[in-house]
C-alpha positions in Angstrom: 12.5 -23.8 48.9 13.1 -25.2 45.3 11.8 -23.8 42.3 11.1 -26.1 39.8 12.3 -24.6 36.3 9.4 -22.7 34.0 8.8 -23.3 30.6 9.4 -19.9 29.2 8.4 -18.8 25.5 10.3 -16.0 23.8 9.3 -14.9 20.6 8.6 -12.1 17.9 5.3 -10.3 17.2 3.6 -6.8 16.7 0.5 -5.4 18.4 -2.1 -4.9 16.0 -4.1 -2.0 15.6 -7.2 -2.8 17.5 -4.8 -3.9 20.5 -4.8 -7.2 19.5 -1.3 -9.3 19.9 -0.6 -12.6 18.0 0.9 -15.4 20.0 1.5 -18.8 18.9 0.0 -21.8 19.6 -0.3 -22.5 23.3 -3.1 -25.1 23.7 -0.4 -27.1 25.4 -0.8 -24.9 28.2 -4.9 -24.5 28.0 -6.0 -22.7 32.1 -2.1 -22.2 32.8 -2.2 -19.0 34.8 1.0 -17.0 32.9 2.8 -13.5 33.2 3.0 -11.3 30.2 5.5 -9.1 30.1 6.0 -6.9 26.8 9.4 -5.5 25.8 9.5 -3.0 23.0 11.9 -3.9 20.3 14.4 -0.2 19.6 13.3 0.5 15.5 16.9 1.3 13.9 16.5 4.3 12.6 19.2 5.1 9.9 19.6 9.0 9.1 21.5 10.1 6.3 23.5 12.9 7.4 26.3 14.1 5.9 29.0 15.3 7.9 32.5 16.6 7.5 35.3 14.5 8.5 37.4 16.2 11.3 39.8 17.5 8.7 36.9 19.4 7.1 36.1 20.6 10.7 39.4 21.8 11.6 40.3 23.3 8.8 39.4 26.5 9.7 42.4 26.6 12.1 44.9 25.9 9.9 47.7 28.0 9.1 48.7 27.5 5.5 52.1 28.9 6.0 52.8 26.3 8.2 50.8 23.5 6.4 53.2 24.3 3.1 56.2 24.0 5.6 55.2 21.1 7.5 57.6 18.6 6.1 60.2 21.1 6.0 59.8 21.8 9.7 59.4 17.9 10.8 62.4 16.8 9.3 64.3 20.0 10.7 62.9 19.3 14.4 64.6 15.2 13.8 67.5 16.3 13.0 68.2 18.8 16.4 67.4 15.4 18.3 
């Protein structure tokens, strides 16, 4: 069996409120039995939340003994290698 390729129209629209949804033009295809199938378009939603970085987050682990000393004990820890 060969299928013969189908003109197929994609385009943009919203359904109005009474139900209705505008198409274009399609008097070339006047008694053309079609298939509708509708695809909801995702809305981006943007939120604006502000959140801490992962510093902010981990800061309450840090030691500040050791964050005071931290160049102190990187440069010690090079030169035992």
């Amino acid at each position: 069996m060969i299928l013969a390729p189908q003109p197929s129209l994609v385009f943009d629209t919203t359904i109005l409120e009474n139900g209705i949804i505008k198409i274009p033009e399609l008097n070339k295809w006047q008694n053309q039995e079609i298939h509708i199938v509708i695809v909801f378009k995702d809305k981006i939603q943007q939120k604006n939340v502000k959140s801490a970085s992962l510093a902010g987050r981990l800061n309450k682990y840090a030691n500040p003994e050791l964050i005071e000393r931290e160049s102190e004990i990187a440069w010690s820890n090079l030169k035992d290698e």
